[in-house]
C-alpha positions in Angstrom: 148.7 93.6 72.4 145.1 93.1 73.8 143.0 90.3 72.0 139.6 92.0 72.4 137.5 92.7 70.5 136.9 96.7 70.1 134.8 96.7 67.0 131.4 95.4 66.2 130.7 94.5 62.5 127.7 95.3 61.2 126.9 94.2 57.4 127.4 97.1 54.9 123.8 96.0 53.0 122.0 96.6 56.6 123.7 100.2 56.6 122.7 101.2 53.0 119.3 99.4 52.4 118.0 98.4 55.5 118.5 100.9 58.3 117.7 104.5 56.2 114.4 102.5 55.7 113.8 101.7 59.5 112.7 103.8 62.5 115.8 104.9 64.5 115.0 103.4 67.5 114.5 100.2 65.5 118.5 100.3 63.8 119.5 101.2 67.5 118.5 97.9 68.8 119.6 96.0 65.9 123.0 97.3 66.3 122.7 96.8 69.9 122.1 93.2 69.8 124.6 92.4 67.4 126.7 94.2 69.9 125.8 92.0 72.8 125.8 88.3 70.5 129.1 89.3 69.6 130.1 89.7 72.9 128.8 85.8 73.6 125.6 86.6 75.0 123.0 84.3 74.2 119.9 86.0 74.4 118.7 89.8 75.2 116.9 91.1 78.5 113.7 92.7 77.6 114.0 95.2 80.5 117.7 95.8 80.2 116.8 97.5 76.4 114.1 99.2 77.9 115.9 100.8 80.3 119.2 101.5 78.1 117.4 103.0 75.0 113.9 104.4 77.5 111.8 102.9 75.8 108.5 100.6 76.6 108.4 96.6 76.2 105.8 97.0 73.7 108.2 98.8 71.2 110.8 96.4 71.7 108.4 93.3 70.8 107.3 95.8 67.9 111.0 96.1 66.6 112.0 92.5 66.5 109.2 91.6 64.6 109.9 94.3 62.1 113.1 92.8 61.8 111.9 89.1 61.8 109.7 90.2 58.7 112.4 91.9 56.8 114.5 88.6 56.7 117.1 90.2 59.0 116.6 87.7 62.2 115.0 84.8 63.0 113.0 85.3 66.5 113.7 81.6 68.6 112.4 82.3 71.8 110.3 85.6 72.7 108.8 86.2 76.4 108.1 89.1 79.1 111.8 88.9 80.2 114.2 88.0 77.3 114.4 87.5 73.6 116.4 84.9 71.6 117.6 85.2 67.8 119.3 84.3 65.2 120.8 86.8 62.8 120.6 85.7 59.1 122.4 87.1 56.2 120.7 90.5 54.8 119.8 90.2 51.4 120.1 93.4 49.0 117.0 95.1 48.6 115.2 95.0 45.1 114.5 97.9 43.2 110.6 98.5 43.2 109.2 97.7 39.9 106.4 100.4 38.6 104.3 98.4 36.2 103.2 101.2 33.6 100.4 98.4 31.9 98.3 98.0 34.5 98.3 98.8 38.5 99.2 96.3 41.1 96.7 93.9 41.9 99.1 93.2 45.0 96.9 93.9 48.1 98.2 97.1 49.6 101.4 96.3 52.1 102.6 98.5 55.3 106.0 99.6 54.1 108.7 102.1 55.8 108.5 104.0 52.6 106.2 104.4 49.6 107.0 103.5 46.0 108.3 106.0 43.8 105.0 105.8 41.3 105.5 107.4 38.1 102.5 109.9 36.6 101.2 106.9 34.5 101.1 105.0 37.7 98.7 107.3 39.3 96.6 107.6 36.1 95.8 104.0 35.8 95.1 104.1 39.6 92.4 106.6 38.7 91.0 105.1 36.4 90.5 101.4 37.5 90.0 102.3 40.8 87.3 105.1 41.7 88.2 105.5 45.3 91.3 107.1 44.0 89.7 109.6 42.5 87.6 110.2 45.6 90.8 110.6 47.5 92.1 113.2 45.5 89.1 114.9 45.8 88.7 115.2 49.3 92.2 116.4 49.7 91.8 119.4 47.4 88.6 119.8 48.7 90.4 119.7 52.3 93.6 122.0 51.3 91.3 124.2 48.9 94.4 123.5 45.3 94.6 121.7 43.2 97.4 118.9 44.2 100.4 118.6 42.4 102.3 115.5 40.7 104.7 114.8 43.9 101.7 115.5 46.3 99.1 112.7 44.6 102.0 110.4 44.3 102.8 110.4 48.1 98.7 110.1 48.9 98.6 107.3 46.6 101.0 105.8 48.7 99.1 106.7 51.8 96.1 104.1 49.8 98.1 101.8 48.3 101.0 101.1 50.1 100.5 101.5 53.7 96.6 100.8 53.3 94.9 103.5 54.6 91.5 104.0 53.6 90.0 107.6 52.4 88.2 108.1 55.4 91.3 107.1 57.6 93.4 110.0 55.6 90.7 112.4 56.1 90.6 111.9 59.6 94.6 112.2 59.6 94.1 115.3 58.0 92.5 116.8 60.3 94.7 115.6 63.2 97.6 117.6 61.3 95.3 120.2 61.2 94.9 120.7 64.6 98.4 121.0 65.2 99.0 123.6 62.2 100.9 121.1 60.8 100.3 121.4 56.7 103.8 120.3 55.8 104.3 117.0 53.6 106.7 115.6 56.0 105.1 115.8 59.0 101.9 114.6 57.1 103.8 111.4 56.2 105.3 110.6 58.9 102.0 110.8 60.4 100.6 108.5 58.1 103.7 105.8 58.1 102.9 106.0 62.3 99.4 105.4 61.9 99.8 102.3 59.5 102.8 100.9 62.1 100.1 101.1 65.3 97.5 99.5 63.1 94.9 102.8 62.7 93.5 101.5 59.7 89.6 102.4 60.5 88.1 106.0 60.8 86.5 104.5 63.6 90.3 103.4 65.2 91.3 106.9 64.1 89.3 109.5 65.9 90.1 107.0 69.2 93.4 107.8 68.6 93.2 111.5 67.8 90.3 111.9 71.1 93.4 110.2 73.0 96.1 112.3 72.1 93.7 115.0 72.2 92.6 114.5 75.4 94.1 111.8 77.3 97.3 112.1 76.4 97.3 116.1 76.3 96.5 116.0 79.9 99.2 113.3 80.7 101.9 115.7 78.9 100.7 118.9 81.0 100.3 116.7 84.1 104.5 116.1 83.2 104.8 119.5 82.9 105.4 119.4 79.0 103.6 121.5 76.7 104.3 123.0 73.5 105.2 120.0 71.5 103.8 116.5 70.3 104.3 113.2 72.5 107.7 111.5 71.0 106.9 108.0 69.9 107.7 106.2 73.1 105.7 108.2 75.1 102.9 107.4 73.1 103.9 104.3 73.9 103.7 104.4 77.5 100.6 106.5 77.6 98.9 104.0 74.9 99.7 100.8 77.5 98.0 103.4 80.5 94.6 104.4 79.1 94.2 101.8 76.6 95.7 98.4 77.9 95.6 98.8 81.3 92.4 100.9 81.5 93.5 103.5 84.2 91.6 106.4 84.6 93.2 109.9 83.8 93.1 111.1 87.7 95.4 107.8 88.5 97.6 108.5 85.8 98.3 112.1 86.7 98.7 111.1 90.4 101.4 108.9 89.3 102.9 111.7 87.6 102.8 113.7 90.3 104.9 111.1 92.4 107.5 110.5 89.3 108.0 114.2 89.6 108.3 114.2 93.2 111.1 111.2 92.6 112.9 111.5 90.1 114.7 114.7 87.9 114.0 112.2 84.5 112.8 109.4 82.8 109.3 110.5 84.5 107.6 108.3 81.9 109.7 105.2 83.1 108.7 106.0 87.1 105.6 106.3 86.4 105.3 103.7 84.4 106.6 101.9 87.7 103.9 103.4 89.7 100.9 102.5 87.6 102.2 98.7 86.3 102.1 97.9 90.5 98.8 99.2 90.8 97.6 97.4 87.9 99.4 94.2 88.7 97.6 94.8 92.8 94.0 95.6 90.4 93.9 98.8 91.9 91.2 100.7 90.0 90.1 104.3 91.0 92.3 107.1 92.6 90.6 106.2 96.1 92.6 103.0 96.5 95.8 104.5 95.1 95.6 107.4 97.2 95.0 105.0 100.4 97.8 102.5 99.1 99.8 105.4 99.1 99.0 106.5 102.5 99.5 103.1 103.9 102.9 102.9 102.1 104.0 106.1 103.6 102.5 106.0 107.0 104.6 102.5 107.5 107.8 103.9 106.1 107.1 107.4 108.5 106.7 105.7 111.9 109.5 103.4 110.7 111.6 106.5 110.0 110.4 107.7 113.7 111.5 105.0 115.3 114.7 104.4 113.9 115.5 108.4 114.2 114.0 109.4 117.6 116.9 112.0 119.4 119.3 110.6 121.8 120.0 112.3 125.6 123.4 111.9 124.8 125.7 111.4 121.7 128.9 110.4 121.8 131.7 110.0 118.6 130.8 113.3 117.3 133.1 115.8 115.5 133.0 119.4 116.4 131.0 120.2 113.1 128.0 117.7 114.1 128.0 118.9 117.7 127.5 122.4 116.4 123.8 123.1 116.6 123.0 127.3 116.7 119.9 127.1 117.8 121.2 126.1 121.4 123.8 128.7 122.2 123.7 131.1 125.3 125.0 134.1 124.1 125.1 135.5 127.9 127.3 133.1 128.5 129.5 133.5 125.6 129.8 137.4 126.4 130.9 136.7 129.9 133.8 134.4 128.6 134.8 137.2 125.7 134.7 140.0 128.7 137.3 137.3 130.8 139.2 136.8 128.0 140.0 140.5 127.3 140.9 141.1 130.8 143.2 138.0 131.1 144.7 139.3 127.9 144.8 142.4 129.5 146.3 141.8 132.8 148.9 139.4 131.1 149.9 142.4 128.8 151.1 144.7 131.9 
């Protein structure tokens, strides 16, 4: 019977408190490196989970300090190339506590989920603290109703718990707007998003929605997608591009153009190839990467020449390699059919 291991435990508290609260890319990973500490390994390859789960290094640093804060690992070592950790023992979740005396005075926290606030909750909310107020009065204002119990419960959460500011939900609701998005869930898991990448400013969030307006728009079409959002690592990648690395939108479309060219998917990844090497050789406008690209080919074309320039003669060929149509005499081939038939002929008498 075979010793190995064919199993990996995972706790039972991570399955029923932790990971229904987590992003799924985020439970993924954890999973994954408990997979690959169980199998001895003693640390984790950054680019080895970007490639397996497709994802950019930024979301991977993003994950394990979600986890680190949760109490679920402790991060020992953390670089470009690898991680090291230490899992630690999950500890049940506690029941959040609603407070019916008096509101929190807790500063507002960034949570995967918001509080389940009672009707007295929001009341006291409204009356000790008039921004409150303000907010639910821009969103009916926005929506043109009147909101309902479950809807000012959730934009309390919006203010409280994940800390976005009135303006900052205004501004959100109007990015859901211009998608004809109206829905609650889409709304707050737009909201949960923006509080994760830090958009806690209107200022922060009309960048963001004249990026994904714009920018990013014209990176999906230049991908040939349309008629659909950007998926969370996407916005990933094209966040690094414009933002981090400051390439302009003509260099980013060019190097979509050549992940196209190269690959049938993970576009995102190949180009993300494309523009980290001209950002790591400080190649700045789509002159040099055009002539970069030039020099790159024009070296591997007369390489290719050559290495590839026809022979006289060839020798070690089978008869399907020597075949080649476009030299046949067909004169000559219709005098050795006519001799055929008449030695077939005169063999026949």
């Amino acid at each position: 019977m075979s010793n190995l291991i064919l199993a990996t435990p995972i706790p039972n508290i991570f399955i029923d408190d932790y990971m229904p609260a987590a992003e799924p890319i985020y439970a993924a990973l954890y999973v994954y490196a408990i997979r690959r500490y169980s199998a001895g390994d003693g640390h984790l390859e950054i680019s080895a989970m970007a490639d397996k789960f497709e994802i950019a290094k930024t979301k991977i640093r993003k994950c394990w300090e979600y986890w680190a804060d949760a109490g679920l690992v402790r991060i020992i070592d953390f670089d470009d190339s690898k991680i090291s950790l230490e899992f630690l023992n999950p500890a049940p979740k506690a029941a959040p506590v609603i407070v019916n005396e008096k509101p929190s005075a807790l500063p507002p926290t960034k949570t995967r989920d918001l509080a389940n606030y009672s009707v007295d909750d929001v009341s006291h909310f409204l009356l000790n603290d008039p921004e409150v107020g303000r907010l639910f009065y821009m969103v009916e204002e926005f929506f043109g109703k009147l909101l309902t119990d479950t809807e000012r419960k959730m934009y309390l959460g919006f203010y409280e718990d994940l800390g976005l500011s009135v303006d900052v939900i205004e501004v959100l609701l109007d990015f859901c707007k211009g998608r004809n998005k109206r829905g609650r869930a889409y709304i707050k898991t737009v909201a949960i998003d923006w509080a994760d990448r830090g958009i806690d400013t209107p200022e922060a969030a009309t960048d963001f929605t004249r990026l994904f307006d714009n920018e990013y728009r014209q990176i999906m079409r230049a991908f040939g997608i349309s008629g659909r959002v950007p998926v969370d690592f996407e916005i990933d990648f094209m966040e690094k591009w414009v933002t981090k690395w400051k390439m302009s939108i003509d260099m980013i479309k060019l190097a979509c153009t050549k992940a196209i060219e190269n690959t049938a998917t993970s576009v995102f990844k190949y180009a993300d190839t494309i523009l980290e090497h001209w950002h790591n050789e400080k190649i700045d406008n789509i002159d040099k990467a055009n002539a970069l690209m030039k020099d790159f080919y024009q070296t591997v074309d007369d390489k290719f020449r050559k290495t590839s320039a026809p022979e006289k003669k060839r020798k070690g060929k089978t008869k399907f390699q020597n075949f080649d149509g476009r030299e046949w005499d067909y004169d000559k081939l219709e005098r050795l059919e006519m001799e055929r038939q008449k030695n077939w002929k005169e063999s026949g008498e």
